[in-house]
C-alpha positions in Angstrom: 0.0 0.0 0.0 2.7 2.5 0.9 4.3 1.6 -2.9 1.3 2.8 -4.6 0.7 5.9 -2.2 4.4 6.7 -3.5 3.2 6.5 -6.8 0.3 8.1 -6.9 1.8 11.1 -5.2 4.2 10.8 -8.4 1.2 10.3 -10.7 0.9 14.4 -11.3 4.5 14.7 -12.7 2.8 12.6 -15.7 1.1 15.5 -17.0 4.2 17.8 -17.4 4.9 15.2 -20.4 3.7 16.9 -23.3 6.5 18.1 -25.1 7.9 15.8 -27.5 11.2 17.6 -29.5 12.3 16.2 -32.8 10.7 16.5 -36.5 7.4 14.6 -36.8 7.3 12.2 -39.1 4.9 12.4 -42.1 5.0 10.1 -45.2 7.1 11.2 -48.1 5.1 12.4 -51.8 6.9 10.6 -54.4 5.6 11.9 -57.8 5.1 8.7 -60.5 3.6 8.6 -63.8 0.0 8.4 -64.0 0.3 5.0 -66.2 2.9 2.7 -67.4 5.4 3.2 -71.0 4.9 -0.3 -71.4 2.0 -2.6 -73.1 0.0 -4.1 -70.1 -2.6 -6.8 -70.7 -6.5 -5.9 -70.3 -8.3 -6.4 -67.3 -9.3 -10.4 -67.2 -13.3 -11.0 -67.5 -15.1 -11.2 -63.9 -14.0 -14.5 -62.3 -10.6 -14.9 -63.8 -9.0 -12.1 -62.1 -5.3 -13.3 -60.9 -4.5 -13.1 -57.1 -1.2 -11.3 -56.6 -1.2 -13.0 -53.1 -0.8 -16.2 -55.1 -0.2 -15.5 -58.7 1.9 -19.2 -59.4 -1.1 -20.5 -59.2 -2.5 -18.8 -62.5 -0.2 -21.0 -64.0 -2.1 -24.3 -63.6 0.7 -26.2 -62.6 -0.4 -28.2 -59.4 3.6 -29.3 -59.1 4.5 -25.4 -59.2 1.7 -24.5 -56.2 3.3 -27.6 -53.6 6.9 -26.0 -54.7 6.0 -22.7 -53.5 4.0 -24.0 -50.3 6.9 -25.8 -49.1 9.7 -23.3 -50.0 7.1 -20.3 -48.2 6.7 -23.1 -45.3 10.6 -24.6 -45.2 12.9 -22.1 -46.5 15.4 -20.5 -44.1 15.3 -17.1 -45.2 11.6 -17.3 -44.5 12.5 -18.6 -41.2 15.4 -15.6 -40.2 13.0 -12.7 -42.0 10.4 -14.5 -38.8 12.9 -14.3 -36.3 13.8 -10.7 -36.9 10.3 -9.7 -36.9 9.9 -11.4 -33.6 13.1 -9.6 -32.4 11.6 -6.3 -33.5 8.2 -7.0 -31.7 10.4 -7.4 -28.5 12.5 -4.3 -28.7 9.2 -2.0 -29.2 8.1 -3.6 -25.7 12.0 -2.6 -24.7 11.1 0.8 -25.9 7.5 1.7 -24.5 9.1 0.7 -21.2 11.1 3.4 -21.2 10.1 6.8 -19.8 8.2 4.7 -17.0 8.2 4.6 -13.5 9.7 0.9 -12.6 9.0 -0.8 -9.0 11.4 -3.4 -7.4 10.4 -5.4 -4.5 13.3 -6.4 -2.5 13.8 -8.2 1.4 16.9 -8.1 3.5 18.4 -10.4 5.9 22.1 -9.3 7.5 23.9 -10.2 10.1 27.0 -8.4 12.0 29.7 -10.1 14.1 31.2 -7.3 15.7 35.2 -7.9 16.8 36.1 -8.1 20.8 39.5 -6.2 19.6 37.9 -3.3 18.2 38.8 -1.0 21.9 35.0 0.0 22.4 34.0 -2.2 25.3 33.9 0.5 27.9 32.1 3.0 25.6 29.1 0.1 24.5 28.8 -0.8 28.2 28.3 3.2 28.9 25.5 3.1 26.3 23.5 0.2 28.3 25.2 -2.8 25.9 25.3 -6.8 27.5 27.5 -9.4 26.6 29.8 -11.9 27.4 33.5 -11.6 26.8 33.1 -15.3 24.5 31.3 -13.0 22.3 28.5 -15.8 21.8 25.1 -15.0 21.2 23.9 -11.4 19.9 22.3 -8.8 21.4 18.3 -8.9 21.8 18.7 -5.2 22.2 20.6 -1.3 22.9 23.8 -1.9 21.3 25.9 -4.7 20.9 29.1 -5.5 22.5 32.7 -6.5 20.4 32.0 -10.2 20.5 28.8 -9.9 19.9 26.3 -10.1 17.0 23.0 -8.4 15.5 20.5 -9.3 12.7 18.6 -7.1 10.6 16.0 -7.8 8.4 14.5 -5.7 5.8 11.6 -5.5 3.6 10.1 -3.2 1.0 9.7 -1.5 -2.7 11.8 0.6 -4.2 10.8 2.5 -7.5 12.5 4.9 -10.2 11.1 7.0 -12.9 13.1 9.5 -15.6 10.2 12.0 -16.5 10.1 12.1 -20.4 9.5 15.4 -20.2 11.0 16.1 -23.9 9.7 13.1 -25.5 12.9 11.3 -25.9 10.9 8.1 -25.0 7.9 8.6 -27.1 9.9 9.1 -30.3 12.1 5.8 -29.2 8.7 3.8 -28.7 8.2 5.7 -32.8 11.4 4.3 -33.7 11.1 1.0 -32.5 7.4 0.5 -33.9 8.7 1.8 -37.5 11.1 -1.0 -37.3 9.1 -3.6 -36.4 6.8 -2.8 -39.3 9.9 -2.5 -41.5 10.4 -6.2 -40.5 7.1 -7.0 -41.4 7.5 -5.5 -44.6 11.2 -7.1 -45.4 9.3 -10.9 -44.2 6.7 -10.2 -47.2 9.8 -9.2 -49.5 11.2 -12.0 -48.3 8.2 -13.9 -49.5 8.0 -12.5 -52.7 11.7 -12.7 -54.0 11.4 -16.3 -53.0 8.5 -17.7 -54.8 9.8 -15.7 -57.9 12.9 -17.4 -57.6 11.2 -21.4 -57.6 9.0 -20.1 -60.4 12.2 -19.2 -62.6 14.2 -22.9 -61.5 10.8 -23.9 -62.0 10.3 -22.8 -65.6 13.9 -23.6 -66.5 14.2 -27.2 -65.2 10.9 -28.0 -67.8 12.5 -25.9 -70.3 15.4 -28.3 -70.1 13.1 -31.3 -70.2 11.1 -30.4 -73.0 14.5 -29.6 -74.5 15.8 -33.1 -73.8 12.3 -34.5 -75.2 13.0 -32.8 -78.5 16.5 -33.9 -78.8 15.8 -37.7 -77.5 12.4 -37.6 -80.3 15.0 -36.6 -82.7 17.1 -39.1 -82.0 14.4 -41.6 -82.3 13.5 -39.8 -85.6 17.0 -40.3 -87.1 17.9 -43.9 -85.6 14.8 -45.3 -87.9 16.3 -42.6 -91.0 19.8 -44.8 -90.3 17.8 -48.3 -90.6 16.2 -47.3 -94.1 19.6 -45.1 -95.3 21.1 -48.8 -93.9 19.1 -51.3 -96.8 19.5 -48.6 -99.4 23.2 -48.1 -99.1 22.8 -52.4 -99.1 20.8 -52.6 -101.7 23.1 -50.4 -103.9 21.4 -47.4 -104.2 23.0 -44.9 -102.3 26.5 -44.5 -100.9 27.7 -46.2 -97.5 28.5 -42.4 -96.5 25.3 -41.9 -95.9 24.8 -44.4 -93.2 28.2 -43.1 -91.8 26.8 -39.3 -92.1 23.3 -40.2 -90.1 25.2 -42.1 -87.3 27.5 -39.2 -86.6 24.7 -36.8 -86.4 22.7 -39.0 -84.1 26.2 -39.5 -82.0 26.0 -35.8 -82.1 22.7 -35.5 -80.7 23.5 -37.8 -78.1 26.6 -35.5 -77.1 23.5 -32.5 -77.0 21.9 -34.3 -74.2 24.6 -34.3 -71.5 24.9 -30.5 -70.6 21.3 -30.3 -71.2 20.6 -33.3 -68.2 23.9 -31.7 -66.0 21.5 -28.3 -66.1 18.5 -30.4 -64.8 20.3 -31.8 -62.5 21.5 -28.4 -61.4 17.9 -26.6 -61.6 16.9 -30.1 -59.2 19.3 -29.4 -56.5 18.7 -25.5 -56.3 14.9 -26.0 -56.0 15.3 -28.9 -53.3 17.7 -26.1 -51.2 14.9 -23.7 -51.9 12.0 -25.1 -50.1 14.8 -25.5 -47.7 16.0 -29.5 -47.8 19.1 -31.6 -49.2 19.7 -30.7 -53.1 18.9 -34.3 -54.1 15.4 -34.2 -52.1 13.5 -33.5 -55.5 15.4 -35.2 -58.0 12.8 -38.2 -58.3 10.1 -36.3 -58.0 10.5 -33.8 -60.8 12.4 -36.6 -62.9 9.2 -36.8 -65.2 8.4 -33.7 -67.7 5.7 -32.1 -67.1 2.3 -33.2 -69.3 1.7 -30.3 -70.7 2.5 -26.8 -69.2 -0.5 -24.1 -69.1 -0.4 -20.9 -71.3 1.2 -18.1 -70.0 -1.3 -15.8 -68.0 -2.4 -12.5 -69.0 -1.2 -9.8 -65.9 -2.6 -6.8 -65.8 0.0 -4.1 -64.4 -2.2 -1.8 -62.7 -1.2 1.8 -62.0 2.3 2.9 -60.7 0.5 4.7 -57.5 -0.5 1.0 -56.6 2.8 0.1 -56.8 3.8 2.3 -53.7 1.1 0.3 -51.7 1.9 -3.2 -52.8 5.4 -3.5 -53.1 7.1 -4.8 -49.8 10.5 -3.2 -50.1 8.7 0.1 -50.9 6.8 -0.3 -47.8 9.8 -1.6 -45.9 12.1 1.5 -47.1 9.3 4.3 -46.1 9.1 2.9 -42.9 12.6 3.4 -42.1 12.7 6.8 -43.0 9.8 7.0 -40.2 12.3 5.5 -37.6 15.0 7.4 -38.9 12.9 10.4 -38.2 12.1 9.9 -34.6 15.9 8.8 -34.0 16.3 12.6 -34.2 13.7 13.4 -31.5 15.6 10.9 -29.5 18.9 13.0 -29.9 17.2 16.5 -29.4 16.2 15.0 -26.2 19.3 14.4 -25.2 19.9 17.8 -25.4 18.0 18.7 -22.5 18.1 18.2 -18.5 17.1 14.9 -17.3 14.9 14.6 -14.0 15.0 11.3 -11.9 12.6 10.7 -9.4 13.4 7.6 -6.7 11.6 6.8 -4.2 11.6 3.9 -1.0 9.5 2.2 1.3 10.9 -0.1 3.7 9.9 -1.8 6.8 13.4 -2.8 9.0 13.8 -4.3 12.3 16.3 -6.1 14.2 14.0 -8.6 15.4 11.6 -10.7 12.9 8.8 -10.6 14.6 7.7 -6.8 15.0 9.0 -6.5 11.5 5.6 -5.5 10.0 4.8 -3.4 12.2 4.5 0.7 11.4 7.1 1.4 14.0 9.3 -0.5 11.3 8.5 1.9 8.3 11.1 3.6 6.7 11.0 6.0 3.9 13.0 7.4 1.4 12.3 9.7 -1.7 14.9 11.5 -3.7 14.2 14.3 -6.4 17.5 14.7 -9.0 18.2 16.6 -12.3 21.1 16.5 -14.6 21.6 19.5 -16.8 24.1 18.7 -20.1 26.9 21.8 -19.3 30.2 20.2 -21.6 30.5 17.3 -23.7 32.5 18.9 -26.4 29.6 18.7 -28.9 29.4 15.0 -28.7 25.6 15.6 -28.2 24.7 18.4 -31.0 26.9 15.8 -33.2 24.8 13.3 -32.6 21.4 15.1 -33.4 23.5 15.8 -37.2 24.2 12.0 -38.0 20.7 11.2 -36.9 19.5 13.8 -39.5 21.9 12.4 -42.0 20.4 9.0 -41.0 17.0 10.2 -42.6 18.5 12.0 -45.4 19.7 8.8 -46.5 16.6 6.6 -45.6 15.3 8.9 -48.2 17.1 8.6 -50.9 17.4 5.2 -50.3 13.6 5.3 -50.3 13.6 7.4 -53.6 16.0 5.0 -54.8 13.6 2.0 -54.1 10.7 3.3 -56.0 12.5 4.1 -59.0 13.7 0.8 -59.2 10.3 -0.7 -58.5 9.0 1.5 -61.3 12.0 -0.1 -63.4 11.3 -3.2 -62.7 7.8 -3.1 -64.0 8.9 -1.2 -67.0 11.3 -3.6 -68.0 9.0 -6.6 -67.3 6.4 -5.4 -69.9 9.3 -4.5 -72.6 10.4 -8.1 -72.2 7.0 -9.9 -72.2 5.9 -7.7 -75.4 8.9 -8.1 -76.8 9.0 -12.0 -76.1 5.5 -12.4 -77.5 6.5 -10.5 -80.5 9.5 -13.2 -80.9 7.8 -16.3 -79.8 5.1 -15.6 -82.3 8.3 -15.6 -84.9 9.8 -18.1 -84.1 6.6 -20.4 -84.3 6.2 -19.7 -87.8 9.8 -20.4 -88.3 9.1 -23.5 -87.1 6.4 -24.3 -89.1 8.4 -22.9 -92.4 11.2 -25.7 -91.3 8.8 -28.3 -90.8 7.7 -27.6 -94.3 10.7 -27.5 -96.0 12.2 -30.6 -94.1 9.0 -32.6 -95.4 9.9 -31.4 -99.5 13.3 -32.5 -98.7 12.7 -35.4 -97.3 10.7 -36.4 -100.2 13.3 -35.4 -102.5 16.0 -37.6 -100.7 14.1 -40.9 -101.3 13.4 -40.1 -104.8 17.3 -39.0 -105.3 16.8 -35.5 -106.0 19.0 -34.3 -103.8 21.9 -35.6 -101.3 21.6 -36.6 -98.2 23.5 -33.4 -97.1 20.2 -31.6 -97.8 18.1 -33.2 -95.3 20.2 -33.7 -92.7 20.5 -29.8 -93.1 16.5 -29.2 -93.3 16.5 -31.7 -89.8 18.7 -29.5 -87.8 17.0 -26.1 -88.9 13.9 -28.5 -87.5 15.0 -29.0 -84.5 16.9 -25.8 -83.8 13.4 -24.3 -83.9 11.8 -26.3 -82.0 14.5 -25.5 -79.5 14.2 -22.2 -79.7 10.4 -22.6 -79.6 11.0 -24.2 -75.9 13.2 -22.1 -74.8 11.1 -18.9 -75.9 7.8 -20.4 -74.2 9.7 -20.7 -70.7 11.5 -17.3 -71.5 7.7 -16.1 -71.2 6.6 -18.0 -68.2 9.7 -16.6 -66.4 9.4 -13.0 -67.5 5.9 -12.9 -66.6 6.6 -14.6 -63.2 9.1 -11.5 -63.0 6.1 -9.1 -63.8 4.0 -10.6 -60.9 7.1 -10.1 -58.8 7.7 -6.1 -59.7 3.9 -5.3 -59.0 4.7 -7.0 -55.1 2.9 -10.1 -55.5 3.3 -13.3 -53.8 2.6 -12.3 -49.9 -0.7 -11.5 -48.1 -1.4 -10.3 -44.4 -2.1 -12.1 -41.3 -3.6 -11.4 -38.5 -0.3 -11.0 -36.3 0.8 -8.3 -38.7 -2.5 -6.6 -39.8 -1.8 -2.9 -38.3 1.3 -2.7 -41.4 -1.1 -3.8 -44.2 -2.9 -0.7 -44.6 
């Protein structure tokens, strides 16, 4: 009871705290273009909208969806970008601690021997002291004799509180909740760079598959071409070069397949240490190509404005240039006095059983201030690097959403540009096919040499090639579109108050 009465007579000083020193913080206007350079795809129909929070899925590909779970679920930057938002969560409790009052309980129990040697026998004995000269026992009361011993015991609260009367505090409790959201924020970049990244391995481990599927069909292709070129050149009717010719190209082919398989082998292992296990953990499972992959979704881009809201490293950036501007309130601070109020309530007594009594009560309250006179301007130093902290939280802000603009920009040059080129190459492809079927035809008939086709059958599958490797070129520029506009995280409950 006599704590709280001490604190409650302290209570008052609270309202003295209304001055907070230092800039306030309020959010930066970064001017963007009202739309995007770029080609962007129409609005999809009602229904077949595309959620950023899970845009792999748009692909279809139920293999591609697990992949993601299990890397968001497993992988360990996932796991540290957790950790430090944890961490941040704790030191904002550390900060709104500070700037109030603390109580301590404490209890005593001490015991003095006091030495027969020390000359004051004569002098205690004036002052009503007992005791034998052995020294044994203590004294039950008046004051004890050399020899003898006393026990003290002690009970009570003791509580301190620095008056924020400059807002020092407050802007540290600003600080420390800017950070936390920052961690928020960097967790749902976190998030987003990741799933990007096992989309790309994604796209280019089946781009290497349906690579390997051409070259191995081709093979096939040519080893039943050697068989017939085989009973001509036996029967007379064409040159035994020709057999030798086909087998070197299918040997050749062959030789095609082995840094093709090393480069599936590679995309395996970096997937497996993205969802965050061994590098062989996938190989089996993705050893099969895909059926058939889906077509490449249609994204719309948005506005840039949206892009301020969406992006995480955006989000993350602005809000530590908010933290960076209340570090400067907690340097002004510093710049003024300090008041410290302690205060003590105890209840002592030599004897443990009128301890908790009121004749036992002691108290104890102290009132101190600490004016800043000389510190060779450590302090005003300190209030400049904190406003050269936000300067460069700013650019570096400034910096971010130019690059997020970038990003986007470049994403829809390479997607139109890609279409553009895919939509070349097919009809290349369908040109080679043609040819290679006239000069086929004119092979067995003997118009031409077997030079010819084998020719026409590269160009064929060179295309095709290039036809696979342009399709996953547009799954993985279109995965990098989703990534620039900030997709691939969404809010939870535990970080709600930073999804605004």
């Amino acid at each position: 009871m006599t704590a709280k009465r001490l604190l409650a007579g302290l209570a008052p000083l609270a309202l003295m705290t209304a001055c907070t020193v230092g800039p306030n913080y309020h959010a930066p206007e970064m001017a963007v273009p009202v739309s995007y350079q770029g080609p962007t795809a129409e609005a999809p129909p009602p229904g077949a909208e595309v959620d950023p929070a899970t845009w792999w899925r748009a692909y279809g590909d139920l293999e591609l969806d697990a992949l993601v779970k299990r890397a968001l679920a497993g992988n360990p930057d996932i796991q540290v970008a957790a950790s430090r938002v944890r961490q941040a969560r704790l030191a904002e409790i550390v900060a709104e601690a500070q700037g109030k009052p603390t109580l301590d309980a404490q209890a005593n129990v001490s015991y003095i021997h006091f030495s027969k040697n020390a000359g004051l026998s004569s002098l205690a004995k004036q002052f009503g002291g007992g005791g034998s000269e052995s020294g044994s026992g203590s004294s039950s009361g008046g004051v004890a004799l050399p020899g003898d011993g006393i026990t003290t015991y002690s009970a009570g609260f003791d509580t301190s509180w620095e008056l924020d009367l400059f807002g020092g505090a407050r802007r540290g409790v600003e600080a420390a909740r800017a950070r936390k959201e920052a961690a928020v924020w960097n967790g749902r970049d976190a998030a987003v760079t990741l799933a990007a990244e096992v989309a790309d391995a994604y796209f280019a481990l089946r781009a290497d598959q349906e690579r390997a599927r051409i070259v191995n069909e081709e093979i096939a292709r040519q080893t039943r071409a050697l068989q017939i070129a085989a009973h001509i050149a036996e029967a007379g009717l064409a040159p035994h070069v020709d057999v030798t010719r086909q087998n070197a190209s299918i040997t050749s082919l062959r030789a095609t397949l082995e840094p093709i398989n090393a480069d599936i082998a590679m995309k395996s292992h970096a997937l497996g240490i993205l969802i965050g296990e061994a590098p062989e953990t996938l190989t089996a499972e993705l050893a099969a190509p895909a059926s058939a992959m889906a077509p490449v979704p249609s994204v719309p881009a948005g506005l840039p404005s949206d892009l301020l809201r969406r992006r995480p490293d955006v989000r993350a950036a602005e809000r530590q240039l908010g933290a960076a501007t209340a570090d400067i309130g907690v340097a002004v601070a510093d710049l003024y006095p300090k008041f410290n109020l302690t205060g003590m309530a105890q209840l002592i007594s030599s004897a443990l059983s009128n301890l908790f009594t009121g004749d036992s009560l002691q108290l104890t309250g102290t009132g101190a201030v600490q004016f800043p006179l000389l510190d060779w301007g450590r302090r005003k130093a300190t209030v400049g690097m904190r406003k050269e902290d936000r300067e460069q939280a700013y650019l570096n802000y400034r910096k971010t959403v130019l690059g997020a603009l970038r990003d986007v920009e470049d994403a829809l040059a390479q997607i139109d540009t890609e279409r553009r080129r895919n939509a070349t190459l097919n009809k290349a492809l369908a040109d080679s096919e043609e040819t290679a079927k006239s000069v086929e035809a004119q092979y067995r008939t003997g118009f031409v040499a077997q030079d010819s086709l084998l020719n026409a059958e590269t160009d064929v599958l060179k295309a095709r090639e290039q036809v696979a490797m342009s399709d996953a070129q547009l799954r993985e520029y279109t995965a990098a579109l989703f990534k620039a506009l900030g997709g691939g995280w969404q809010a939870d409950a535990a970080s709600s108050d930073t999804g605004k």
